[in-house]
N, C-alpha and C positions, 0 to 999 in steps of 0.2 A: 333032657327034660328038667323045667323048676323043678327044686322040691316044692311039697305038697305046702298049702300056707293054711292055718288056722280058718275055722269059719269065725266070720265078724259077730262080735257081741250083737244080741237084739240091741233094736235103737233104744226103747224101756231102760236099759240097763246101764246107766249113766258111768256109774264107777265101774264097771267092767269096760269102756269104753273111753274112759281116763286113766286106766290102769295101764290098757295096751298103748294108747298113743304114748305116756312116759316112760314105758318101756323101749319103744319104738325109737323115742327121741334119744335116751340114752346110748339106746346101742350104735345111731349115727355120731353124737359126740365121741365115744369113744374111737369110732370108726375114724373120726376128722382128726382128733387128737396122737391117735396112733401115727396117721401121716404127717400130721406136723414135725413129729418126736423124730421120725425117717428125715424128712427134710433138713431138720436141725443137727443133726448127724455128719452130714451130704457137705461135701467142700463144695464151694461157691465155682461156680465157674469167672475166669478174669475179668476182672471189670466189674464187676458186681458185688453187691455189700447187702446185708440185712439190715434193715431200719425199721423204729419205730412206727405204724403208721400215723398220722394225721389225726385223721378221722375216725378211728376206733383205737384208742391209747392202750395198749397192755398187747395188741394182735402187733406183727411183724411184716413187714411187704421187703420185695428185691427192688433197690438202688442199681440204676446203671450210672457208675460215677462216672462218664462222659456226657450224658446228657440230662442226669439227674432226673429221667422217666423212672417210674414207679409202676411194679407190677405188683399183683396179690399172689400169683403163682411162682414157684420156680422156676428159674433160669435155666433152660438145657444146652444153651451156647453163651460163647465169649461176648460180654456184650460190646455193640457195635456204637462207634463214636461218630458226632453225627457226618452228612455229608460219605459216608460207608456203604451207605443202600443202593442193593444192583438198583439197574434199571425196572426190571418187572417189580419190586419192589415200591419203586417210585410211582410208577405206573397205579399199580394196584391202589396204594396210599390215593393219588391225585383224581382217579377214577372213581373212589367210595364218598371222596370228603364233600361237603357241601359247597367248599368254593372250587371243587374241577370239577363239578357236576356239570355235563355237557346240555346244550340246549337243540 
């Protein structure tokens, strides 16, 4: 069973209702932070390197230094260089993309 969760502020009560969402919001930063701090810890699986991202400068993504694909998440296997991919793999890929889209 959840635990039991607070009743929501009346709608009236604006700063009781900006008090809990910054509350709220804080304790998923912390929540995301906490994980990042676990990942940063974490040996890389082979092939794989942390880099700067792009697009958000100061946040971190995983490098596959074989194909130089970029993910946001952790790596939980070695990564694969290209030309690597089973077949279901390939399958899967050429079935989803817009140019194997079948007619």
């Amino acid at each position: 069973m959840p635990p039991e969760r607070a009743a929501a502020p009346s709608s009236e009560d604006q700063a009781a209702i900006k008090a809990r969402n910054l509350k709220a919001l804080a304790e998923r930063k912390a929540k995301l932070a906490a994980a990042k701090a676990s990942e940063n810890s974490r040996p890389l699986p082979e092939g794989w390197r942390r880099v700067e991202s792009r697009s958000r400068p100061g946040e971190f993504v995983y490098e596959n230094i074989h194909t130089e694909e970029r993910q946001a998440w952790f790596p939980e296997e070695t990564a694969k260089e290209e030309g690597e991919y089973s077949v279901a793999e390939a399958c899967a890929a050429a079935c989803t993309s817009p140019s194997g889209a079948r007619s």
